[in-house]
C-alpha positions in Angstrom: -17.8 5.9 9.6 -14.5 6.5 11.5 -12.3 9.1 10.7 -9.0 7.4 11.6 -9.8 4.7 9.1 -7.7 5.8 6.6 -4.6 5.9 8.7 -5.1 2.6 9.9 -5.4 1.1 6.0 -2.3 3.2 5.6 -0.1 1.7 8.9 -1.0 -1.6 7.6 -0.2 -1.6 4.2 3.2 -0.2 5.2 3.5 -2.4 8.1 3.3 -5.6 5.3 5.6 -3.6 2.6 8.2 -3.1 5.4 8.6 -6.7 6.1 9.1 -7.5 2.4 11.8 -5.0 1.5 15.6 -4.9 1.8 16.1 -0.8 2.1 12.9 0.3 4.7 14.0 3.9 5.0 12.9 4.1 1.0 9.2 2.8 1.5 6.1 5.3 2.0 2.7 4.8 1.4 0.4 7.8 0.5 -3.4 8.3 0.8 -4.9 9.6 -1.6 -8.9 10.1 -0.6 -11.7 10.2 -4.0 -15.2 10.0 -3.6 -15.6 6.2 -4.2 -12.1 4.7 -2.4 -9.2 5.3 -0.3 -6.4 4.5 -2.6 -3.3 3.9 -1.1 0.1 4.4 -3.1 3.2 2.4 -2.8 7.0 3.7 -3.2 9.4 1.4 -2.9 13.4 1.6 -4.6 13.5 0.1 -7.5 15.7 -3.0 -6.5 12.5 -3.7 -4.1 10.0 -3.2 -6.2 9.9 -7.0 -7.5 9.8 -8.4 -4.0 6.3 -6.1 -3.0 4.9 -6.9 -6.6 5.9 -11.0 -6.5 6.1 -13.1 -9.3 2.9 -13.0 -11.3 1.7 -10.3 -8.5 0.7 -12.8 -6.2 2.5 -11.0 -3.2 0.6 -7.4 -4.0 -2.4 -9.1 -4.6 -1.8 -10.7 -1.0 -1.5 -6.9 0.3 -4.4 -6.2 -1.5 -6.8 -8.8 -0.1 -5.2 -8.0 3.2 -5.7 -4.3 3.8 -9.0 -4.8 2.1 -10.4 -7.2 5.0 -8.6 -4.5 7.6 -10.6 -1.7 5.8 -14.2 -3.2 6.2 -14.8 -1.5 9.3 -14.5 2.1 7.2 -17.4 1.3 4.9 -15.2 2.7 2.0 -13.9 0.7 -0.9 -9.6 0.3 -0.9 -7.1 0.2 -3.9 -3.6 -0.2 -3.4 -1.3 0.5 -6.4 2.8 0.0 -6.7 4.2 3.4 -7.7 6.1 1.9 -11.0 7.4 5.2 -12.0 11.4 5.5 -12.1 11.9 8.7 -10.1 9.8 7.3 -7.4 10.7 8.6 -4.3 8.6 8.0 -0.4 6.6 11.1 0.8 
């Protein structure tokens, strides 16, 4: 459907990781396009990581549900996963 679909899913999911996290300049969120979903890839520092994950995962299951519902109009189906890995660094 549209093209710029994917960047929209993007500037959302880093819009609601932004407001979460106490050192911005370390977020990024990467697209990563197969052929059943967008999946979008979080990178956070590590001290942040807790805040975007929540306890239990309620707050990145928020995110989830939320850039979901903004990616309907795409058609295509939306994961969004918390880079967990130590050396993590934003793209």
């Amino acid at each position: 459907m549209g093209a710029a679909a994917p960047k929209d899913v993007r500037e959302l999911c880093e819009y609601l990781v932004l407001g979460l996290v106490d050192d911005p300049a370390a977020v990024g969120v990467t697209v990563e396009m197969t052929d059943e979903a967008i999946v979008l890839r979080i990178v956070v520092a590590p001290e942040d990581r807790g805040k975007v994950i929540g306890r239990g995962g309620r707050v990145v299951r928020a995110i989830r549900s939320v850039v979901r519902a903004g990616a309907v109009k795409s058609g295509r189906r939306v994961l969004v996963e918390v880079d967990e890995s130590p050396a993590a660094q934003p793209a």
